[in-house]
N, C-alpha and C positions, 0 to 999 in steps of 0.2 A: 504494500500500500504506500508506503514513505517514499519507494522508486519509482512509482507511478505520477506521487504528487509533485515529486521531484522533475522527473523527465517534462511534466506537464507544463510547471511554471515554467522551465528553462525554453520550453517553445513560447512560452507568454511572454518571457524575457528578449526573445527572438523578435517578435514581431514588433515590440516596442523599440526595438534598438532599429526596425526597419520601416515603423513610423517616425521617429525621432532623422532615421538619416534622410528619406524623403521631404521629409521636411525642413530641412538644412538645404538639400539640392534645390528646393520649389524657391526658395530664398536667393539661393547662388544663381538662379537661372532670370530671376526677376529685377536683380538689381544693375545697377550699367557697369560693362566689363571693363578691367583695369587691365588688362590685355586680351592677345587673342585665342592664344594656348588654356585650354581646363587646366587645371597645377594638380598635384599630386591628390591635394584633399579631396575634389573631386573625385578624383578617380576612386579615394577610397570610399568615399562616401557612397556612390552608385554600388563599389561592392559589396556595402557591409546594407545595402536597399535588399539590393538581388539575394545574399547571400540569410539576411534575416527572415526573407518571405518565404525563400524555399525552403529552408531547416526549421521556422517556426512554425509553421502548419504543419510538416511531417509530425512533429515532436509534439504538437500541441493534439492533435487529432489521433495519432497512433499511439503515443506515449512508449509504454516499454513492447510492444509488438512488431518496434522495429527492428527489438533485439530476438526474436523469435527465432530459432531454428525451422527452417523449412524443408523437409523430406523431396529430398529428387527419385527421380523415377532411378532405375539401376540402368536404363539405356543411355540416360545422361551424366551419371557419375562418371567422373574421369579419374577420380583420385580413388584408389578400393584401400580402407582401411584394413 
């Protein structure tokens, strides 16, 4: 239960950290540019956008069922214990 509520906020914490950087880019894109080049922050800020929406909806939605084992068929196993 504690690694479910766990896994759960850590997607909650995801998505927020991927409102918060949307929201820093919607700013960076609306005010007048001081030159013509994105700078670094950008760049990271779009990744930590992309990077919080996809890892916080896995996380928040699946919780620990991303850690699940999943049974292959034996026609697909390549590795034989």
């Amino acid at each position: 239960m504690a690694a479910e509520i766990g896994l759960r906020g850590f997607g909650l914490f995801m998505l927020a950290l991927c409102a918060l950087s949307a929201l820093c880019l919607y700013h960076a894109v609306h005010r007048p540019p001081v030159h013509h080049q994105p700078d670094a922050i950008e760049f990271a800020l779009a990744l930590g956008a992309a990077t919080g929406w996809s890892v916080g909806w896995s996380f928040l939605v699946e919780g620990p069922g991303l850690f699940r084992l999943v049974d292959l068929p034996a026609r697909h196993a390549r590795i034989v214990p």
